[in-house]
C-alpha positions in Angstrom: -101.2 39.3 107.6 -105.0 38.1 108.8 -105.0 35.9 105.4 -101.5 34.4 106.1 -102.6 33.3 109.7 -106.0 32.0 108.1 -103.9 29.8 106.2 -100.8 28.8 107.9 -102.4 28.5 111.3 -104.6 24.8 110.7 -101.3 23.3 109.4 -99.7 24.6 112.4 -102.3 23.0 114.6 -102.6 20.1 112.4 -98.8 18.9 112.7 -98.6 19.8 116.4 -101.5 17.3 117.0 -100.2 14.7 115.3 -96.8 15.5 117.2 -98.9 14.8 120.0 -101.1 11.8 118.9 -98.0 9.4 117.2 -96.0 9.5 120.4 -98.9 8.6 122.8 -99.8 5.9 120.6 -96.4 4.5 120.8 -96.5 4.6 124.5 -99.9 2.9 124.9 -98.5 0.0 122.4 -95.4 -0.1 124.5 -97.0 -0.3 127.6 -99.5 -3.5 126.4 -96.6 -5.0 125.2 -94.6 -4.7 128.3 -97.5 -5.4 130.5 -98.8 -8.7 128.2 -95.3 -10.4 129.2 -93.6 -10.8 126.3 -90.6 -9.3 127.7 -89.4 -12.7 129.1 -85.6 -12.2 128.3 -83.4 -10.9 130.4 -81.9 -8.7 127.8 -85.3 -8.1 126.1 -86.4 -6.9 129.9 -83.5 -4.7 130.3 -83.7 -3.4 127.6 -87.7 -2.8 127.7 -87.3 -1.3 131.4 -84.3 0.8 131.3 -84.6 2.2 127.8 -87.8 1.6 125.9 -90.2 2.8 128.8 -88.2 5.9 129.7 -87.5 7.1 126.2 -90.7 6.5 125.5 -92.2 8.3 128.6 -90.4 10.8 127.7 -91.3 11.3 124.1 -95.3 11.4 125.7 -94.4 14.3 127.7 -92.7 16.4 125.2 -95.7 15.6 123.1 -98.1 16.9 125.5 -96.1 20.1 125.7 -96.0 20.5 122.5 -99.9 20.4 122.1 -100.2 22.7 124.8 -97.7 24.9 123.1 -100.1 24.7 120.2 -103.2 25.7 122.4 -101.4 28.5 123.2 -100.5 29.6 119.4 -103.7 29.2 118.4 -105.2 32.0 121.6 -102.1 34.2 120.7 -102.8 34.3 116.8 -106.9 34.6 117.9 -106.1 37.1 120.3 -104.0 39.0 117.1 -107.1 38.5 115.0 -109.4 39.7 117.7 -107.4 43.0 118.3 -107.3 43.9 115.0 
């Protein structure tokens, strides 16, 4: 069980980081674009406001629970290792 954990876990952590990074990335880009101006359409400026922002707001935060989720894996499996 120790050898599958030593295996699995850094492709655990791996994919829940870059769960976390992607996301955040798109938000930043969203958030120059939107702040640059380009967004001079009304419909372009709806749409950026009422369903770009949010979704992508709310993609960060997921994102950030999920790396906290995986911060929390990785002290329950060393915690497991450690008691053994």
């Amino acid at each position: 069980m120790k050898k599958v954990f030593k295996q699995i876990f850094p492709i655990i952590l791996l994919s829940f980081s870059l769960l976390f990074v992607v996301p955040l990335i798109a938000w930043l880009v969203i958030q120059a674009v939107i702040s640059m101006g380009h967004f001079t359409d009304l419909y372009v400026s709806f749409l950026g406001n009422y369903f770009i922002e949010p979704v992508a707001q709310l993609v960060a935060s997921l994102s950030i629970l999920l790396f906290l989720g995986s911060i929390i894996f990785a002290c329950i499996v060393a915690f497991c290792e450690w008691t053994e």
